[in-house]
Structures are given as structure tokens and as C-alpha cells.
C-alpha positions in Angstrom: 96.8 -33.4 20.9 95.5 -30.2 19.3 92.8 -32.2 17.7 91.4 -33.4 20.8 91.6 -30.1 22.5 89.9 -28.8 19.3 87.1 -31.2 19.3 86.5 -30.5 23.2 86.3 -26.9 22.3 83.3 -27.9 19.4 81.3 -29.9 21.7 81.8 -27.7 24.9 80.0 -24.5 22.5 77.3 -26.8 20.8 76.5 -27.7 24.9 76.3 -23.6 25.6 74.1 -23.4 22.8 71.9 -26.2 23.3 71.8 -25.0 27.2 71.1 -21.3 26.4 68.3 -22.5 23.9 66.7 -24.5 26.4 66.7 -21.8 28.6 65.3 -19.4 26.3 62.2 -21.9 25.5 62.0 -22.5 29.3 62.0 -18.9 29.5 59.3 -17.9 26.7 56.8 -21.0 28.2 56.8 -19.5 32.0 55.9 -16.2 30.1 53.0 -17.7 28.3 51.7 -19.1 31.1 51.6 -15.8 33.4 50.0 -14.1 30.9 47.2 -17.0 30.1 46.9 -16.3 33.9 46.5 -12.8 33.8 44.1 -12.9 31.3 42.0 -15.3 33.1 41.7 -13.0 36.3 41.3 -9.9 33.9 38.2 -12.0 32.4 37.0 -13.3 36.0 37.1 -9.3 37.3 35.2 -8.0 34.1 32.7 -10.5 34.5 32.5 -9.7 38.3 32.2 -6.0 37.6 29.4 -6.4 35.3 27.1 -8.7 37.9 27.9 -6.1 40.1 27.1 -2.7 38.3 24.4 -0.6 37.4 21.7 -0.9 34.8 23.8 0.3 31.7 25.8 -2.8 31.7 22.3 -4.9 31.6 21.7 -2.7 28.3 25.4 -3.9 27.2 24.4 -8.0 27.9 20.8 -7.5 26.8 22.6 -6.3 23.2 24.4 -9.6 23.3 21.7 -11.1 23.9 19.7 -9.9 21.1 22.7 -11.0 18.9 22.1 -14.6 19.9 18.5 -13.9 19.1 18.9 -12.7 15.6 21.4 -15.5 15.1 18.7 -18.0 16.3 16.0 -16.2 13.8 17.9 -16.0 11.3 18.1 -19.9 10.9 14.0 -20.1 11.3 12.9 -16.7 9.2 9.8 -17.6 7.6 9.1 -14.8 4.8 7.1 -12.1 5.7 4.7 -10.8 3.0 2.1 -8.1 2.9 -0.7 -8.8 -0.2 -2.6 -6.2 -1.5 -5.1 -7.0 -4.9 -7.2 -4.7 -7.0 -10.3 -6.1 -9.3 -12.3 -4.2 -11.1 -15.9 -6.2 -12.4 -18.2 -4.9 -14.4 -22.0 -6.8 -14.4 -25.1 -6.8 -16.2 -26.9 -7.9 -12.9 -25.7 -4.9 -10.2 -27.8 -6.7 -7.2 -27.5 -10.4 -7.9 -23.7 -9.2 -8.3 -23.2 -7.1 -4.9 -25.2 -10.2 -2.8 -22.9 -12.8 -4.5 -19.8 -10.4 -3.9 -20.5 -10.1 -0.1 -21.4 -14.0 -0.3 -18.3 -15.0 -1.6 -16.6 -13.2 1.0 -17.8 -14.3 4.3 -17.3 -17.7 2.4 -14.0 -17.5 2.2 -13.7 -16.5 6.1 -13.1 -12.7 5.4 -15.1 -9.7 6.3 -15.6 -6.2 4.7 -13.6 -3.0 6.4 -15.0 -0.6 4.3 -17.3 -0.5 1.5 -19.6 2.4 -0.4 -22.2 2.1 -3.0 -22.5 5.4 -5.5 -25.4 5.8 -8.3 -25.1 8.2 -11.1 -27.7 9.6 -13.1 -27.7 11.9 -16.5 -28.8 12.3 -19.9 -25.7 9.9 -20.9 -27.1 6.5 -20.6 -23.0 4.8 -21.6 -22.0 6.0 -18.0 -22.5 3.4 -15.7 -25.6 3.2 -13.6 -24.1 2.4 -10.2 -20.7 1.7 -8.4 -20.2 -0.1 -5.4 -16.5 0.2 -4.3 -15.1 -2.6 -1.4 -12.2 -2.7 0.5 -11.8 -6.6 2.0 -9.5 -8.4 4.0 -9.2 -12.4 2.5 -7.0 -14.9 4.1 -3.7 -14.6 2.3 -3.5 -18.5 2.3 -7.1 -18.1 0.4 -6.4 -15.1 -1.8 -5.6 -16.8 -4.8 -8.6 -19.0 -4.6 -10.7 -16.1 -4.2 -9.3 -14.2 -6.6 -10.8 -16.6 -9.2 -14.1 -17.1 -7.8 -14.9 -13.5 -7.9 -14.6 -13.8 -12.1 -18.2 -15.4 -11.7 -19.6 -12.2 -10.4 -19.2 -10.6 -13.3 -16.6 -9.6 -16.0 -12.9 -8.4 -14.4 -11.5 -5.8 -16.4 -8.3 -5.4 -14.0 -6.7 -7.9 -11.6 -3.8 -6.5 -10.2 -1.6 -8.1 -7.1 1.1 -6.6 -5.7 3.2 -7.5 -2.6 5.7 -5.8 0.1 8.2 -8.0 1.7 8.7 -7.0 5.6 10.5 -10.2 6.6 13.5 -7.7 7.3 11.6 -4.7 9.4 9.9 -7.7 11.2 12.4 -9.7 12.5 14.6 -6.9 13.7 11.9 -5.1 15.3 11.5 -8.6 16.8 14.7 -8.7 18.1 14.7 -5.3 19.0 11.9 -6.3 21.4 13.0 -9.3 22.6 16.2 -7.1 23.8 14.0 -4.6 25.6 12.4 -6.7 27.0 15.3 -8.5 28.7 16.7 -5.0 29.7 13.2 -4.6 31.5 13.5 -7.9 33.4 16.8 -6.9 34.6 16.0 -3.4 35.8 13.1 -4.4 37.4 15.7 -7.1 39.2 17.8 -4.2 40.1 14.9 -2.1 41.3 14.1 -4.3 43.7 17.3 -4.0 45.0 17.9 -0.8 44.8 18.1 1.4 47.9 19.0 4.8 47.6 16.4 7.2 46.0 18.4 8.6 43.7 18.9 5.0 42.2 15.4 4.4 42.2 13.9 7.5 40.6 17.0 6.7 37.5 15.8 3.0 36.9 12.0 4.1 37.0 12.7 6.7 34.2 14.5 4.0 32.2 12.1 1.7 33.0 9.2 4.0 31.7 11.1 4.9 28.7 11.9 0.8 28.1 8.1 0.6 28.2 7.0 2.7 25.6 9.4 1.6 23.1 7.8 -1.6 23.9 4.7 -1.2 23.7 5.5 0.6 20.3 7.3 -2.2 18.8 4.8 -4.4 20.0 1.9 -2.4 17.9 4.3 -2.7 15.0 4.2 -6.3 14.9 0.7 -7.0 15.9 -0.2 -4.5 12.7 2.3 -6.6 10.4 1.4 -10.2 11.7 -2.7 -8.5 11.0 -1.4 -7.6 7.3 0.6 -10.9 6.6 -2.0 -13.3 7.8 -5.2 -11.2 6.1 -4.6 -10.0 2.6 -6.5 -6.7 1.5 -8.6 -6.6 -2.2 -9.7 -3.5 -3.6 -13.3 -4.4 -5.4 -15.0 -2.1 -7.5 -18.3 -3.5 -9.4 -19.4 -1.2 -11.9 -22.9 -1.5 -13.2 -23.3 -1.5 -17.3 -25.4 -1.4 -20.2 -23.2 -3.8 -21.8 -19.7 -5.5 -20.9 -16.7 -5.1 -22.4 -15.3 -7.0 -25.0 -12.0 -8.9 -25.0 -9.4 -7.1 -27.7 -9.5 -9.2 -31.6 -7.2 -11.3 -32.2 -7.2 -12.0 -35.5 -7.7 -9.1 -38.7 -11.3 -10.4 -39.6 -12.5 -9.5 -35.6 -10.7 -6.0 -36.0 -12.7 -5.5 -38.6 -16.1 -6.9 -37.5 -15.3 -4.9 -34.2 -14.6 -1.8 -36.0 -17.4 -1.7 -38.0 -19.4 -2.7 -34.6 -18.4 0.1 -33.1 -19.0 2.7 -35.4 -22.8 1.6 -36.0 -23.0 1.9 -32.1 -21.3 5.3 -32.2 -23.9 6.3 -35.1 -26.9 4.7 -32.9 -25.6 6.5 -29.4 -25.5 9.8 -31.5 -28.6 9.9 -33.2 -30.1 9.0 -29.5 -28.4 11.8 -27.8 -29.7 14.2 -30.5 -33.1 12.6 -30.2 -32.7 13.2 -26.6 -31.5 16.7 -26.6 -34.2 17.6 -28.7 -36.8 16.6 -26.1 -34.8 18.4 -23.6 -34.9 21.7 -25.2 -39.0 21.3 -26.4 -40.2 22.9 -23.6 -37.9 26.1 -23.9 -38.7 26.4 -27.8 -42.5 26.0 -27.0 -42.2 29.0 -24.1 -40.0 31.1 -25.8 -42.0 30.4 -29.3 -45.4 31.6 -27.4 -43.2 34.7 -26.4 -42.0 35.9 -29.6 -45.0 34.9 -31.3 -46.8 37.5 -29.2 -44.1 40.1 -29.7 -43.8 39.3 -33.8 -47.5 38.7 -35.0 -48.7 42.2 -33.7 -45.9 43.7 -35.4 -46.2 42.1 -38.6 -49.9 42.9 -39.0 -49.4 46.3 -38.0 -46.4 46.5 -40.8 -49.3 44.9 -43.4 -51.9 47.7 -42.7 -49.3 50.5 -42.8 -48.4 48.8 -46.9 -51.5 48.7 -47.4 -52.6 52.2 -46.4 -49.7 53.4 -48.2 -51.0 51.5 -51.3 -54.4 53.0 -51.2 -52.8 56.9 -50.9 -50.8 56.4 -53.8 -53.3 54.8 -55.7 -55.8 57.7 -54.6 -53.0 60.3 -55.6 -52.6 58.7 -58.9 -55.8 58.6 -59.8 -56.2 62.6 -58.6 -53.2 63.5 -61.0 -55.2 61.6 -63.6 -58.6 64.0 -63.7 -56.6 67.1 -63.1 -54.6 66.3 -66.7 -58.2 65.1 -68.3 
């Protein structure tokens, strides 16, 4: 009997437990639910406040916005690259070499933006004669191409490239844009329905201050997409008296280039003194004239005094002579 009672007393507490468990979980699920439901009205209200507010919450979905956007870009970004060259020719031939320079130009589909042509002149006949310095714009799918053309004008003695990677700047501006621009659409929305003054003067001032930063941007991109799609080369095309050789490789040219030069250097002097010379001939015949005229009086005059000297001590002698006879 105290068994029985014992296992009646186990069951009837396992049957609390159970009961107060399934309460509990009963308990915790209502709980969940009212706040899943409270959340959902919280979202439906925020969302309802924001179609139904002023322009700074436009600002606040038009930064969303440009989140997509750059999410969007981001999977499409094509590399932005700015191209800027340098060549520097020198040429036998300066006119056949500036009309084949500007041919090869318009050939390739570019055009000149700035461009000056200098001549120098001097006693010095190593300087160069003339220079005609070009600043180009080549189509950067066409650069390289014409980059190897332009070694048949003449001999390139530099042929530098150098690149600047905007693909960053250019794609947030670009999504900077894209955001303003979406801000715009809604103010203007909310302009429309605006009605008190007050309202309206605040979204024209944003409005005209959306504006410029869009038309800024704007000019931004147009300059980069200009720089990306048209590469710029630097071209200067010196006129010679004779090109420039390529460095010796091996010991036997180092020697034969040595030896080169210094019978050049020994020519180029002898014809620099040769020319000096001429230069100064007509100052050494004027001042020669001069001091002539000033010497040659002087000189005679200095002979007759000797010589008058020479005839009064000759004449004294001889008196001394007959006085002592």
C-alpha cells in the first residue's frame, strides 16, 4: 500500500511538471508572436512617416539608393585609365618630319591642342636648328599603334608612358550623382506639393544647391570620360646635324665610338676657333688702324730724337778732339 501511494505521488509531480513546462512554452510562443506583431506595425508606421515627411528623409532614401547603385556598379566597373605619353624625335629632315608628324595624326583620328615651333640660331652649329614641341590627343585604343608609327619620323630618343587609374574617383562621383539626382526628382515632387511659402522658399534653396553640385559632378565626369577615351602625347621633334647613336654593346664599339668622338671633339674645336677668329677680324682690323695711328707717330718721333742725340754727341766729341790737338 505505501508503494502504490508512493508511485501516485511520482507520476502526479512528473504531470505538474510536464503541465507547468507546457505552459511555460505556451507562454514564451504568445510572447513571440506580440512582439513579431509589434515590430511589424513599428516597421508599417516608420515607413508611413517617411512617405509622409519632408525632404530630408528623401536625402535619407536617395542615400540608400545610391548604396544599391554602387552595389550594382560595382559588379560592371570597367577600369578607368588616364594615358599620358612623352616622345622625343630627333630628324635629319625637320619639314618632311613636322608634315609626316601632323599626317600621322589626323590618321590616327586625333587632332592637335597645342603645338609651337621655336628656331635657334648662334655661332654653335651642335645646338639644334629648330624645335617644334606638340601636345596631341590619340585615341587610347590607338595609342600604342601610334606610338610605333611615329619611330618612322625620325629617331626617338625617349618614349615614356605613364598612366593614372580613376576607376575609383569615377564611379563614386557616379554614384554620388546618380543620388543627387534622385534627391532632385523627389524635391521637385514635393515642390509641387508644397503649399505654404515658407516650405517652398526651403525646397528651392535645396534645390539650387542640389543643382550645382550636379552640374559639378557632372563636369567632373565629362572631363574624365574626355581623358580616358583620348590619350594625350607630348611630341617634341628636334632638328639635328646628326642623330644620335645607340650606346656600344660590345668593347670593340666602345672603342671605335671613343675614338669617334674625340676626332669630332678635335674637328668641332678647331671650327669654333676658326670661327671665333673671323668674328673678332673686324675689331683687330679697327682697333689695329687705331693704334697704328697712335704708335707709328710716336715711334718716328722717338727715332729722330736718337738720332739728334747721336749727331750732338758725335759733334761734342769731335769738339773735345781739336780743343786737345
Amino acid at each position: 500500500m505505501t508503494l502504490k501511494i508512493t508511485l501516485n505521488s511520482n507520476r502526479l509531480r512528473i504531470l505538474i511538471i510536464l503541465t507547468v513546462s507546457l505552459m511555460m512554452l505556451l507562454t514564451l510562443i504568445s510572447c513571440s508572436a506580440v512582439n513579431s506583431g509589434l515590430q511589424k506595425d513599428e516597421n508599417t508606421t516608420i515607413k508611413e512617416s517617411r512617405n509622409a515627411t519632408g525632404y530630408n528623409n528623401y536625402e535619407e532614401a536617395a542615400e540608400q539608393d545610391s548604396s544599391k547603385t554602387e552595389t550594382t556598379n560595382a559588379s560592371l566597373t570597367t577600369r578607368k585609365m588616364i594615358f599620358t605619353a612623352a616622345m622625343d624625335i630627333e630628324t635629319l629632315d625637320y619639314e618632311k618630319s613636322i608634315t609626316d608628324f601632323e599626317a600621322l595624326v589626323e590618321e590616327y583620328e586625333g587632332f592637335i591642342q597645342d603645338s609651337r615651333i621655336e628656331s635657334s640660331t648662334g655661332i654653335n652649329t651642335r645646338k639644334s636648328l629648330r624645335t617644334a614641341v606638340y601636345r596631341v590627343r590619340i585615341p587610347s585604343t590607338k595609342l600604342s599603334t601610334f606610338r610605333k608609327a611615329a619611330g618612322d619620323i625620325g629617331t626617338i630618343t625617349l618614349n615614356d608612358l605613364s598612366g593614372d587609374d580613376v576607376t575609383d574617383s569615377y564611379y563614386d562621383t557616379q554614384a554620388r550623382l546618380e543620388a543627387l539626382q534622385v534627391q532632385e526628382e523627389r524635391l521637385l515632387a514635393l515642390l509641387e506639393k508644397a503649399e505654404e511659402l515658407k516650405d517652398i522658399i526651403d525646397l528651392e534653396d535645396r534645390l539650387s544647391q542640389l543643382r550645382y553640385e550636379i552640374e559639378t559632378l557632372t563636369g567632373s565626369l565629362n572631363k574624365w570620360d574626355a581623358l580616358v577615351e583620348m590619350s594625350t602625347v607630348n611630341v617634341e621633334i628636334t632638328e639635328v646635324a646628326s642623330l644620335t647613336e645607340p650606346d656600344p654593346e660590345t668593347f670593340g664599339q666602345q672603342i671605335s665610338k671613343m675614338f669617334t668622338d674625340s676626332v669630332n671633339a678635335l674637328t668641332e674645336t678647331l671650327k669654333q676657333l676658326v670661327i671665333a677668329l673671323v668674328a673678332i677680324l673686324p675689331f683687330l682690323v679697327v682697333f689695329g688702324t687705331i693704334a697704328a695711328a697712335v704708335i707709328i707717330p710716336v715711334v718716328r718721333s722717338s727715332k729722330k730724337k736718337r738720332r739728334q742725340r747721336k749727331a750732338e754727341m758725335e759733334a761734342l766729341r769731335s769738339a773735345l778732339t781739336g780743343k786737345q790737338d
